[in-house]
N, C-alpha and C positions, 0 to 999 in steps of 0.2 A: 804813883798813882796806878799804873801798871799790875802791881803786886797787889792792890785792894781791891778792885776789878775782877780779877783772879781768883782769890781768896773770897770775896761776896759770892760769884759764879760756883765756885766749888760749894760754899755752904749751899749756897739755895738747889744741887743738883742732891746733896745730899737731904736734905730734908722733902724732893720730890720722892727719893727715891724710898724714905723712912714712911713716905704718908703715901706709897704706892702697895705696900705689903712685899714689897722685895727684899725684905729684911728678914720674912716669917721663918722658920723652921723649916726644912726638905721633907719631914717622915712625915708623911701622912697617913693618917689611922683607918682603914677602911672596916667596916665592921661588915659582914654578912649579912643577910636577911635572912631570920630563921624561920623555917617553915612551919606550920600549924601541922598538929598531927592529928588524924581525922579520928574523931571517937567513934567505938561501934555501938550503936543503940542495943539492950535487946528490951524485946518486950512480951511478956506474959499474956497469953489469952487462955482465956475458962473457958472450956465448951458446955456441952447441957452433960457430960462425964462429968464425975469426981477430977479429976486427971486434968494438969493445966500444959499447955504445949506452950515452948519458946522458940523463939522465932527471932534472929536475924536478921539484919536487912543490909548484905552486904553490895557494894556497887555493882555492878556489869560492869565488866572492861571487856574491850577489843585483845585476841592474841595477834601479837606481833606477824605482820603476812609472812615472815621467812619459816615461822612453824604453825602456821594456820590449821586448822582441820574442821571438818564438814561433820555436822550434827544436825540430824533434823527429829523435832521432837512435832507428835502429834498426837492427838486424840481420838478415838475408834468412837462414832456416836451410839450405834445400838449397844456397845458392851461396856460403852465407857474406862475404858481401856488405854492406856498410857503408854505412848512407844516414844523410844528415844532409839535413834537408825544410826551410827556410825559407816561413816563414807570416806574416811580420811581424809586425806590431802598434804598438800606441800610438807608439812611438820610432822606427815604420822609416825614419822621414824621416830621420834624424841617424846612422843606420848608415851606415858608411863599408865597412866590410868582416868577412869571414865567416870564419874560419882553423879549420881541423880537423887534429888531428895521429894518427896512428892508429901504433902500436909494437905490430908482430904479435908472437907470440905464439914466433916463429922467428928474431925479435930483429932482421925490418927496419922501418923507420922511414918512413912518406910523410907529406908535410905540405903540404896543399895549401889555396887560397885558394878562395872561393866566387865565380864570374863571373869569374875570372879577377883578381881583386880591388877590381874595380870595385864599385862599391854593391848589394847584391845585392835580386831584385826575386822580388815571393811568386811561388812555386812553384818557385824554383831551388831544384839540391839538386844535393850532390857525392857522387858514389860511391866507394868504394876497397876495393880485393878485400881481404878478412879471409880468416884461417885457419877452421879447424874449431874450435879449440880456442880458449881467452881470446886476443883482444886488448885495449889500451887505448888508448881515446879520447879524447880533449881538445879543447875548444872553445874560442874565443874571438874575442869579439865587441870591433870597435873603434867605439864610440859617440861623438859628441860632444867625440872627440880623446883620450876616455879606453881604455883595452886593459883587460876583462871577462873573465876566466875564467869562464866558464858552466856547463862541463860537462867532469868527468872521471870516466869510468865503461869498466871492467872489462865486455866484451859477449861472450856466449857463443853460438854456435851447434852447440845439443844436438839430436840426430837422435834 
């Protein structure tokens, strides 16, 4: 009686243990999550020129604060006039170069380098004639071998 006691006990610890998933497999399969890769729009505008301008609409990102550097970009109102100031800062050692893109407002386009694209040093600053009315600016800094979108901003000069 002993021995069937035993035996019932054993079966029933095994079929707990078949209908608990402790039987399943060890390897478990993890699969990654793949990331979405961002698409870049462009998009075509006709001015009242023959001549169509394209345009980009790439993010703003923050530079990392260990190679941070100081840009202050502003607008001259009676000349309408376009400065972008280099001031440097924590990262200016690893700045390679300074790029400004300016799309007046008349639908032409200048896109010029800071120093000539050499390492740009505090107190350089590039000018570029602006309308009266909106243009848009763009920056971007090349650091540490990486390309920084810094600054894209719509500047007005209101009389």
């Amino acid at each position: 009686m002993k021995a069937a006691i035993i035996a019932i006990a054993g079966l029933l610890l095994f079929f707990c243990a078949l209908c608990a998933g402790c039987t399943s497999p060890t390897q478990a399969e993890i699969k990654p999550v793949e990331t979405p890769v961002a698409e870049v729009t462009t998009v075509v505008a006709t001015t009242a020129a023959p001549t169509a301008v394209t345009t980009t609409y790439d993010p703003v990102v923050s530079i990392p604060s260990d190679i941070y550097v100081d840009l202050q970009l502003t607008k001259d109102r009676p000349t309408s006039k376009i400065h972008l100031l280099y001031n440097g800062g924590t990262g200016e050692i690893y700045v390679q170069s300074v790029r400004m893109k300016v799309t007046r407002s008349d639908g032409t386009v200048t896109d010029d380098l800071m120093d000539g694209g050499n390492q740009p040093k505090r107190g350089d600053e590039l000018i570029v004639q602006g309308t009266k009315t909106g243009d848009r600016c763009e920056v971007w800094v090349t650091t540490a071998g990486k390309v920084y979108k810094i600054m894209d901003q719509n500047l007005y000069a209101i009389q």
